[in-house]
Backbone and ligand atoms as CSV (ligand in chain L), in Angstrom:
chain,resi,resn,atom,element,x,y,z
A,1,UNK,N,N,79.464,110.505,87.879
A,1,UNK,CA,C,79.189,109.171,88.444
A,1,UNK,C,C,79.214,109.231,89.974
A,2,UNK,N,N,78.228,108.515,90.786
A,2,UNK,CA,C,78.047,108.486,91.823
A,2,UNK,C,C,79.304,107.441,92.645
A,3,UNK,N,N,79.895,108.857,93.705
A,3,UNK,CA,C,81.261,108.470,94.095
A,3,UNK,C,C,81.512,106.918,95.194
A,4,UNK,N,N,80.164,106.385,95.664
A,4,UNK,CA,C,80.053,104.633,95.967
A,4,UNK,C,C,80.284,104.133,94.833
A,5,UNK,N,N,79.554,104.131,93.812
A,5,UNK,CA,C,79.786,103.398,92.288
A,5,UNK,C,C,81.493,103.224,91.802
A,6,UNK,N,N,82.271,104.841,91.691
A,6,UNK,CA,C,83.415,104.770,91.658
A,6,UNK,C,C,84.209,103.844,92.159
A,7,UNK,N,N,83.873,103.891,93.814
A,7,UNK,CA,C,84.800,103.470,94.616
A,7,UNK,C,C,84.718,101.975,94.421
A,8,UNK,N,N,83.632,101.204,94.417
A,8,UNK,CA,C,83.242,99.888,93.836
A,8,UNK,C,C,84.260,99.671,92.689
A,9,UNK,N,N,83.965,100.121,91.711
A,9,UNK,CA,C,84.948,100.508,90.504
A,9,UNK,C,C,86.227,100.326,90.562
A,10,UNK,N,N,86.818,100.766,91.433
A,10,UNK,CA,C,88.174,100.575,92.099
A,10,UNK,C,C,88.399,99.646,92.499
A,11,UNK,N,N,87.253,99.479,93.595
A,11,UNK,CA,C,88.130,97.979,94.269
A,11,UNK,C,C,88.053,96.600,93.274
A,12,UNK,N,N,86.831,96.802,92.268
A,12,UNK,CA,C,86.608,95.536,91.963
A,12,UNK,C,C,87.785,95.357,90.430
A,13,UNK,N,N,88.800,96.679,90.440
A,13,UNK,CA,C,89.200,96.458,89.411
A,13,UNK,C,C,90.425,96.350,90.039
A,14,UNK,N,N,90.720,96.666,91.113
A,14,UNK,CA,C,92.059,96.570,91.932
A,14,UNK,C,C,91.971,94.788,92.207
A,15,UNK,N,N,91.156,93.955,92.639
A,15,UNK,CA,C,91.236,92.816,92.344
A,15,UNK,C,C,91.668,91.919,91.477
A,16,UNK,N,N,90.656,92.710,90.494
A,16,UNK,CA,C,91.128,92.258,89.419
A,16,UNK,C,C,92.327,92.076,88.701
A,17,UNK,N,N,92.638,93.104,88.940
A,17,UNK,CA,C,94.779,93.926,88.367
A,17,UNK,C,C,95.173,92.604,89.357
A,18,UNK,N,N,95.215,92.548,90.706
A,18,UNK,CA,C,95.800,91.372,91.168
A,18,UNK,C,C,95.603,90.551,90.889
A,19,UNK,N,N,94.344,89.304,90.705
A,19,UNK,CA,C,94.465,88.531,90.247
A,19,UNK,C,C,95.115,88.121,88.970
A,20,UNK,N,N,94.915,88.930,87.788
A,20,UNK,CA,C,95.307,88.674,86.326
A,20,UNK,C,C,97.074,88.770,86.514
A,21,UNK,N,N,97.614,89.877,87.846
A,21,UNK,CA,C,99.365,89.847,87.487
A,21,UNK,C,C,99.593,88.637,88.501
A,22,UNK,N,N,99.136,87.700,89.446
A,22,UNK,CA,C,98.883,86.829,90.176
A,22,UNK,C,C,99.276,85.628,88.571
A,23,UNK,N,N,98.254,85.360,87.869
A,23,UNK,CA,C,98.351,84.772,87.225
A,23,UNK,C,C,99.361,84.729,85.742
A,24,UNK,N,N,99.660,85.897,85.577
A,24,UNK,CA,C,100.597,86.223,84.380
A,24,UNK,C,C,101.865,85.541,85.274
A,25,UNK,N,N,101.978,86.058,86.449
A,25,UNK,CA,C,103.364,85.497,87.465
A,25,UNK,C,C,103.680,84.093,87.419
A,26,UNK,N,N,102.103,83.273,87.179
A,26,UNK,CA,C,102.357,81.820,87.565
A,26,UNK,C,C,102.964,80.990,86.357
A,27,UNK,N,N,102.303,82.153,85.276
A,27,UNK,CA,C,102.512,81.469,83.785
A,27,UNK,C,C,103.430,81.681,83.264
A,28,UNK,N,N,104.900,83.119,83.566
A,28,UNK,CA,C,105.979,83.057,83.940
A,28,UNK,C,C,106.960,81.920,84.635
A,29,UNK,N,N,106.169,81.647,85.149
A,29,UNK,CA,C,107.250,80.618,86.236
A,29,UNK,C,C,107.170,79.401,85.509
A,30,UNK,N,N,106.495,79.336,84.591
A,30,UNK,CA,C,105.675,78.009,83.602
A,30,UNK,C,C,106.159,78.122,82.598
A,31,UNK,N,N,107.319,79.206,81.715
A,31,UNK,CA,C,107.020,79.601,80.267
A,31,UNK,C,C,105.758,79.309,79.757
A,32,UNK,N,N,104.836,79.168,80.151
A,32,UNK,CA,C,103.731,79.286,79.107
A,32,UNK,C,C,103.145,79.822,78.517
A,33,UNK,N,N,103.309,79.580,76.888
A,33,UNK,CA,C,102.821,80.698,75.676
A,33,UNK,C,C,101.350,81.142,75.774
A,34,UNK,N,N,100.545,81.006,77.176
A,34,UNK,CA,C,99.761,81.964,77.475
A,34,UNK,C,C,99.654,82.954,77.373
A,35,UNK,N,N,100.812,83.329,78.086
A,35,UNK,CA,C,101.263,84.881,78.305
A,35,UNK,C,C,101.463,85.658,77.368
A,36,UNK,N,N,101.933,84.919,75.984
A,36,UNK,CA,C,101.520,85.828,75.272
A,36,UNK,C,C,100.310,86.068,74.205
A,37,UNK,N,N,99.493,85.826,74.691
A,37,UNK,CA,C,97.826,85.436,74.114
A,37,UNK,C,C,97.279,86.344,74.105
A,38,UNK,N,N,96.522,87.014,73.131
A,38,UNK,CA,C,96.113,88.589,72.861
A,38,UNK,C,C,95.258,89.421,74.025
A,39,UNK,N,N,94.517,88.421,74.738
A,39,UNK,CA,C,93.427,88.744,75.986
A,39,UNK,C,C,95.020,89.632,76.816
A,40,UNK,N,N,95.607,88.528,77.118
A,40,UNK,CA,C,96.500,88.427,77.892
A,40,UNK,C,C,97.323,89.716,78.004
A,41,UNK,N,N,97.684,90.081,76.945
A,41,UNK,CA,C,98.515,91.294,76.787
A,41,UNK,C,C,97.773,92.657,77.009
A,42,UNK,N,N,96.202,92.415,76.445
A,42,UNK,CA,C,95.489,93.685,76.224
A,42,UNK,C,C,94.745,93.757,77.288
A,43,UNK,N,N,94.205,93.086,78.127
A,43,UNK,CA,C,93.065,93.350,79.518
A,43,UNK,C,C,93.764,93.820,80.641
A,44,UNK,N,N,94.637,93.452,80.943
A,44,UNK,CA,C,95.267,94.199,81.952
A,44,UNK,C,C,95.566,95.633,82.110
A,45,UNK,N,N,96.243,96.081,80.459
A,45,UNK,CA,C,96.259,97.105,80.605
A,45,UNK,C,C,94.998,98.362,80.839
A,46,UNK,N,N,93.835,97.489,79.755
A,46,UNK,CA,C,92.405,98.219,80.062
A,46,UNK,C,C,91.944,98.306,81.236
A,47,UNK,N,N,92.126,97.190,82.252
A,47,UNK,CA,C,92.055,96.784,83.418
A,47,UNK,C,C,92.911,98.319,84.351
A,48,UNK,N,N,93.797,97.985,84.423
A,48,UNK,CA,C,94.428,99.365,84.777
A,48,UNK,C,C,94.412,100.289,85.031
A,49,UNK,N,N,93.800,100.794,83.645
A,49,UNK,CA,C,93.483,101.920,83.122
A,49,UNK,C,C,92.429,102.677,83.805
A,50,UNK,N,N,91.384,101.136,84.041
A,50,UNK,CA,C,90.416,101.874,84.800
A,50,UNK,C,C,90.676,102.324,86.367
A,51,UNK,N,N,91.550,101.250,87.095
A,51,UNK,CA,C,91.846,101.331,88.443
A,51,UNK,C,C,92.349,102.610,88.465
A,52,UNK,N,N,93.431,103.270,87.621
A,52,UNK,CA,C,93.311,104.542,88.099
A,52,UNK,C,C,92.399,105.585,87.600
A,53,UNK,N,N,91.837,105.653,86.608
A,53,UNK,CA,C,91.130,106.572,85.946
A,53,UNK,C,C,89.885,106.453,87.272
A,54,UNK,N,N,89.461,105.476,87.921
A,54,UNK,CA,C,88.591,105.290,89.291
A,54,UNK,C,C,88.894,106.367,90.407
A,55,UNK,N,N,90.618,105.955,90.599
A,55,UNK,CA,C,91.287,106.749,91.605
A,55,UNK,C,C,91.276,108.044,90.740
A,56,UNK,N,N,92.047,108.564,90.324
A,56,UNK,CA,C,91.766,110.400,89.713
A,56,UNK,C,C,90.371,110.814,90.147
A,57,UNK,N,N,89.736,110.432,89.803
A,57,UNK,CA,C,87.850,110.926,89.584
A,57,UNK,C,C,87.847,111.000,90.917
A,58,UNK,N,N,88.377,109.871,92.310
A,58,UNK,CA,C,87.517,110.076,93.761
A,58,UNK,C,C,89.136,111.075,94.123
A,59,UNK,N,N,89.675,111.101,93.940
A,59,UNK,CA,C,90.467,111.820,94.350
A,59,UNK,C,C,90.222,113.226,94.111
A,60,UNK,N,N,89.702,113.582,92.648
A,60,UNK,CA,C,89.128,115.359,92.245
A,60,UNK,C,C,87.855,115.096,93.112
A,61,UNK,N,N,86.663,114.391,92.850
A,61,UNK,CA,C,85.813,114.535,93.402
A,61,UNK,C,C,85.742,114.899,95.291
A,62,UNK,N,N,86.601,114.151,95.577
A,62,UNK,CA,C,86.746,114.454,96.909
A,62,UNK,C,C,88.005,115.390,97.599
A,63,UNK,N,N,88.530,115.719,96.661
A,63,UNK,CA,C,89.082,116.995,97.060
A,63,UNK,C,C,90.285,116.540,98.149
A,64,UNK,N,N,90.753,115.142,98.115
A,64,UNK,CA,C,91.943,114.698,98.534
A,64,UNK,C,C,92.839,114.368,97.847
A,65,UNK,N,N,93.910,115.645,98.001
A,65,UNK,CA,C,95.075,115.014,97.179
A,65,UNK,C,C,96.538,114.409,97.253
A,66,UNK,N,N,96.952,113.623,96.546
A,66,UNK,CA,C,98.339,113.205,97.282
A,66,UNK,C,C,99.578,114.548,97.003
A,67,UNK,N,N,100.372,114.180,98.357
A,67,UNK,CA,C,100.836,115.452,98.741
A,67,UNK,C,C,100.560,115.909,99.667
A,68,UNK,N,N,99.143,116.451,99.772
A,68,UNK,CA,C,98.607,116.971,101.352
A,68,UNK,C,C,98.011,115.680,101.938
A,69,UNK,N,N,97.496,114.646,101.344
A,69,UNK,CA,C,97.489,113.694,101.896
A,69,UNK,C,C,98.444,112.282,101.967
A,70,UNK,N,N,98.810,112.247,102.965
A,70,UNK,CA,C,100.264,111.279,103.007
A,70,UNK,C,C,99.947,109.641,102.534
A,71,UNK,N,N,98.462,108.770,103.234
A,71,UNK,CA,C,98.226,107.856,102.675
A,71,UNK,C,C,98.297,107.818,100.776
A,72,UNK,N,N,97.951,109.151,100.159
A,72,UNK,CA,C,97.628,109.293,98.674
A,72,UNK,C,C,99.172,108.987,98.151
A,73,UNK,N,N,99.695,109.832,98.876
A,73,UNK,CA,C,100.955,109.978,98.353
A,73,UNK,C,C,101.738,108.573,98.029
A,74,UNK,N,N,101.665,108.071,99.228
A,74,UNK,CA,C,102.115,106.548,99.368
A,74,UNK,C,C,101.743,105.656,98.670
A,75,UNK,N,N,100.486,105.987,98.290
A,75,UNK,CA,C,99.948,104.756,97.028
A,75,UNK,C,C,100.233,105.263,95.674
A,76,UNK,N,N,100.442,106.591,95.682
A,76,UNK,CA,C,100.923,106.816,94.271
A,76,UNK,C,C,102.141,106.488,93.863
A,77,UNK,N,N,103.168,106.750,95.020
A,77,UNK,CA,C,104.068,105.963,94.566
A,77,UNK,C,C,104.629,104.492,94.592
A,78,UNK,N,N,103.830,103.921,95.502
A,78,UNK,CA,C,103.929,102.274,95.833
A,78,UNK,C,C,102.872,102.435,94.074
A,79,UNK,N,N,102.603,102.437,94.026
A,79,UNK,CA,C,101.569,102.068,92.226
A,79,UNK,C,C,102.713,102.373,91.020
A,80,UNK,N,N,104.032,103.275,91.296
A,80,UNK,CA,C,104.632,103.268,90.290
A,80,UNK,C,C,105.892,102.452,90.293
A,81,UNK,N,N,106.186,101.820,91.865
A,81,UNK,CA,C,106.688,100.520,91.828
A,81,UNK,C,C,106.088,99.458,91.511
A,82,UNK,N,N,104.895,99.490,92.029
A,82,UNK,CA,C,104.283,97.984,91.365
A,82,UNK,C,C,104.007,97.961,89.953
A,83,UNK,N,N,104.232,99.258,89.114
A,83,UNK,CA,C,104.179,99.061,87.910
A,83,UNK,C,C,105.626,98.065,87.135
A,84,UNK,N,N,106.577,98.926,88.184
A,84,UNK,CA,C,107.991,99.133,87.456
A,84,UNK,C,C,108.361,97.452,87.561
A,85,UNK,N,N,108.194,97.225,89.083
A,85,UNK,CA,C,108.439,95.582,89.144
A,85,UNK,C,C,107.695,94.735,88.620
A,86,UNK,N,N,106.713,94.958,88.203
A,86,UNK,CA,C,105.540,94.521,87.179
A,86,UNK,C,C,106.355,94.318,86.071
A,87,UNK,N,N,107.135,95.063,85.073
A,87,UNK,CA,C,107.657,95.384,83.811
A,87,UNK,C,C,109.258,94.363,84.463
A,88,UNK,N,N,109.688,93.995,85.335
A,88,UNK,CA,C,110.759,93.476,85.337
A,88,UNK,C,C,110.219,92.265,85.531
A,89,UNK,N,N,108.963,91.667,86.082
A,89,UNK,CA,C,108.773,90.421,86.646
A,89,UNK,C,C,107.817,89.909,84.903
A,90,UNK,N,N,107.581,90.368,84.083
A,90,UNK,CA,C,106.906,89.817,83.324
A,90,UNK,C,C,107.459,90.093,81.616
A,91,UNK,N,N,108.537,91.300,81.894
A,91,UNK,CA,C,109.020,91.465,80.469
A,91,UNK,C,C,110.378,91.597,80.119
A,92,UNK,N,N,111.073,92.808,81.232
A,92,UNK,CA,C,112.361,92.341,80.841
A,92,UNK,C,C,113.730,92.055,82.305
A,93,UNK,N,N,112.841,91.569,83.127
A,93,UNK,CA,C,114.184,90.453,84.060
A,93,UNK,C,C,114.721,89.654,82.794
A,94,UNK,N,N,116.062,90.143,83.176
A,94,UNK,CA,C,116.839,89.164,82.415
A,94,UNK,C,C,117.012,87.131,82.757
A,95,UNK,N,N,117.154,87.330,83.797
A,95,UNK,CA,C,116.816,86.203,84.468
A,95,UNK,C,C,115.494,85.392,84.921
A,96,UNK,N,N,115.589,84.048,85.377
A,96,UNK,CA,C,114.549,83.773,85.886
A,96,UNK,C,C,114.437,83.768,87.458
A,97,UNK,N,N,115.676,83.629,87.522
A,97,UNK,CA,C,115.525,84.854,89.949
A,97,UNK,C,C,114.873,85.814,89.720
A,98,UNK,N,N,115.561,86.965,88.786
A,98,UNK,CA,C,115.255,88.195,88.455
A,98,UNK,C,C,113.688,88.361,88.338
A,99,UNK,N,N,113.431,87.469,87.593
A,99,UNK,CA,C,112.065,88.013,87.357
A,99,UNK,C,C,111.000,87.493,88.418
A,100,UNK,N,N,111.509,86.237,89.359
A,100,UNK,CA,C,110.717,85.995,90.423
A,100,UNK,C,C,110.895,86.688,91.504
A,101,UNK,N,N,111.957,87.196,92.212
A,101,UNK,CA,C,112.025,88.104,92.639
A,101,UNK,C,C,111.105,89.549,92.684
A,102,UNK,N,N,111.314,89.518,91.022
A,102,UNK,CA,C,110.744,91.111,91.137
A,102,UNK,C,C,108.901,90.640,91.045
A,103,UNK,N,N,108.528,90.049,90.764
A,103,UNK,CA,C,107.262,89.160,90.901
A,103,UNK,C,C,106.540,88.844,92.266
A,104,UNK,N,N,107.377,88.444,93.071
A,104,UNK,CA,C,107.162,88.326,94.309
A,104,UNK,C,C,107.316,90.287,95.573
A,105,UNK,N,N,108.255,90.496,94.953
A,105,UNK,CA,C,108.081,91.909,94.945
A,105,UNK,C,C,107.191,92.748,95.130
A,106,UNK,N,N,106.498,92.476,93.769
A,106,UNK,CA,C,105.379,93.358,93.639
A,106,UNK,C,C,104.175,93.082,94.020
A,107,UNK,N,N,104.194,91.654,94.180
A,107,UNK,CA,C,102.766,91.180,95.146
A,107,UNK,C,C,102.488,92.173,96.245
A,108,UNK,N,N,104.226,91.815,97.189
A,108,UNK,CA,C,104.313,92.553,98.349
A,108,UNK,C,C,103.545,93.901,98.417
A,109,UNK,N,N,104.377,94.924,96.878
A,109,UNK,CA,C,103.718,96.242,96.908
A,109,UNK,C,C,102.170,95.958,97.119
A,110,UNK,N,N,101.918,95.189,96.274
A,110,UNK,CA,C,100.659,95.166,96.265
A,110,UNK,C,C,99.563,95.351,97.691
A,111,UNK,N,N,99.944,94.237,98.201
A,111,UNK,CA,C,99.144,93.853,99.442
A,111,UNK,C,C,99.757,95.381,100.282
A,112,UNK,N,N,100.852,95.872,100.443
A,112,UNK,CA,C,101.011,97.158,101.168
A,112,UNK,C,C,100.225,98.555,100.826
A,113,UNK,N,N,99.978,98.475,99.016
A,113,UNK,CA,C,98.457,99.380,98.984
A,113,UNK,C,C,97.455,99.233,99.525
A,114,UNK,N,N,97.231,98.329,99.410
A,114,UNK,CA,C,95.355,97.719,99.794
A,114,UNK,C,C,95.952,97.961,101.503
A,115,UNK,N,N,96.345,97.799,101.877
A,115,UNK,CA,C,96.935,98.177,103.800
A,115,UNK,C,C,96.463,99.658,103.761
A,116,UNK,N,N,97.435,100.200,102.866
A,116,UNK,CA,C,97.277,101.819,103.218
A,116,UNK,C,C,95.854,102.610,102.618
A,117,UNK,N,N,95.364,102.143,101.637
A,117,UNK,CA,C,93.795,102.168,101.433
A,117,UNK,C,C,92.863,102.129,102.332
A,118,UNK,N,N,93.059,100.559,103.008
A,118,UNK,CA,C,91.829,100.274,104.372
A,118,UNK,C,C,92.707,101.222,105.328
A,119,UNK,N,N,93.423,101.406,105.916
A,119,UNK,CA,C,93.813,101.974,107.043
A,119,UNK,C,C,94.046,103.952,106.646
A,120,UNK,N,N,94.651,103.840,105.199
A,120,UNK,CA,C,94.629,105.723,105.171
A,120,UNK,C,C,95.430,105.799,106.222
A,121,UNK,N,N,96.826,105.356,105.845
A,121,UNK,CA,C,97.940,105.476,106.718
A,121,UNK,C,C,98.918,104.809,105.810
A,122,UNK,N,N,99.515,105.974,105.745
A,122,UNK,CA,C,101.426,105.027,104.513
A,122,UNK,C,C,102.048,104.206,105.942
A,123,UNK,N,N,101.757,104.113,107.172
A,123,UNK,CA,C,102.875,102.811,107.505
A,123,UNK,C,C,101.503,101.743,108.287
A,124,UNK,N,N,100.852,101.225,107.550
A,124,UNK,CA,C,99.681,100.672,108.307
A,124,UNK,C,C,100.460,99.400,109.351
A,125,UNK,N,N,99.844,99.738,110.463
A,125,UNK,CA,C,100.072,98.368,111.303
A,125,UNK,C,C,101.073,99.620,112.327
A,126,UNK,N,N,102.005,100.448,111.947
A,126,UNK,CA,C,102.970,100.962,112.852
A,126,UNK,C,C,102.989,102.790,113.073
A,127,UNK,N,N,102.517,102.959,112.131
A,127,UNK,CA,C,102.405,104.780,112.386
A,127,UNK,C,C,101.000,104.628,112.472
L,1,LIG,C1,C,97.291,99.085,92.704
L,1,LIG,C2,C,96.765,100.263,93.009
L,1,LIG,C3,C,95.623,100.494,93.952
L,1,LIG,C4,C,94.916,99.598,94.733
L,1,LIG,C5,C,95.106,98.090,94.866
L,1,LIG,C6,C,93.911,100.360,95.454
L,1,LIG,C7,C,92.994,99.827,96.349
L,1,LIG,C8,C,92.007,100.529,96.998
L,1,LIG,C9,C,91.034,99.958,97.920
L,1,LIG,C10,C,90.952,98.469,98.315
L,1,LIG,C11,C,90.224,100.980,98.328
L,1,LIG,C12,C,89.046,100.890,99.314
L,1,LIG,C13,C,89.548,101.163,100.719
L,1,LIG,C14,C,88.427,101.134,101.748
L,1,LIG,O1,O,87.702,102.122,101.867
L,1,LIG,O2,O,88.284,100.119,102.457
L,1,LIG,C15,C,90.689,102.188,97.695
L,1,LIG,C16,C,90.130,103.428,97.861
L,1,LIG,C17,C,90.631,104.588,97.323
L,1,LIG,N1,N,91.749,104.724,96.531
L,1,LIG,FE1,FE,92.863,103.209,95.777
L,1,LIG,N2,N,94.030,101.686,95.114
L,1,LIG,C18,C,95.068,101.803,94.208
L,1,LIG,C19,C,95.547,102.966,93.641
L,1,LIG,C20,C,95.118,104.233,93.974
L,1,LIG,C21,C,95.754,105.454,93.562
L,1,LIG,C22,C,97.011,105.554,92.688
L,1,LIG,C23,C,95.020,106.484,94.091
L,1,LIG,C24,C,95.249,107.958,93.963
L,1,LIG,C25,C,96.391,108.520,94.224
L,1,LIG,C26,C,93.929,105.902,94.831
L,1,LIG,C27,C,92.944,106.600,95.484
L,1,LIG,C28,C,91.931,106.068,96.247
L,1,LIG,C29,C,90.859,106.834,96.853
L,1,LIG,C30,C,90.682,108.352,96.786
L,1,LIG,C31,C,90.041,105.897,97.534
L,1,LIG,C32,C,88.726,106.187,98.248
L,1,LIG,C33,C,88.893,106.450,99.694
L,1,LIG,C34,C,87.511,106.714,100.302
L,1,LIG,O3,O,86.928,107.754,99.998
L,1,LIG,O4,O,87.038,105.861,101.053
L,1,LIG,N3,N,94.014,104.525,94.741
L,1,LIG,N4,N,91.781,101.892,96.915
């Protein structure tokens, strides 16, 4: 696959991943038995799936990898916090701080990938 197409691929599914945990967050804060609605449970993860299966492919294809590259690195692991606070803000925070907290959290991660993406720099704005 032609590596513009990919990258499209990415972003438009990296949106996506935000908007849909954007909205799982709101419907949290709502109890509403949305959340657990079959779309609901299953698109995100397909959703996902693709955002990185996008990233792997431009990452082999282009022969940048995290590790030697420090922005990569940084999003790989800011992606396995925003997973982790993902899993506390929507399934098992025990609380309801807890889970807004970790909700609000992971927005944060969020918006600090998409930083280090456009810029290709783990401290965008300061390194
Ligand atoms: C929530 C997770 C992620 C989000 C929101 C995200 C977002 C983005 C965005 C917005 C771009 C386009 C940047 C630009 O050129 O302006 C991008 C590009 C890219 N991302 Fe991600 N990304 C995520 C995860 C990852 C991961 C885990 C990797 C691999 C370790 C990765 C690898 C790449 C690569 C290789 C590019 C293309 C850079 C280029 O050639 O221009 N992404 N990402």
């Amino acid at each position: 696959m032609d590596y513009l197409l990919l990258k499209q691929v990415h972003m438009a599914s990296a949106a996506i991943s935000f908007s849909l945990f954007l909205l799982r967050g709101l419907w949290m804060l709502r109890n509403s038995p949305r959340l657990r609605a079959l779309w609901v449970r299953i698109l995100p993860h397909l959703n996902d799936t693709l955002l990185l299966a996008s990233a792997i492919a431009m990452v082999v294809i282009s022969r940048q990898y995290p590790i030697e590259q420090h922005w990569l690195t940084a999003k790989l692991v800011a992606l396995m916090l925003y997973i982790v606070l993902g899993m506390v803000a929507l399934k098992r925070g025990r609380t309801r701080t807890v889970r807004t907290l970790a909700w609000l959290a992971a927005l944060g991660v969020f918006v600090y990938i998409v930083a280090v993406a456009v810029s290709r720099n783990p401290l965008p704005g300061i390194g």
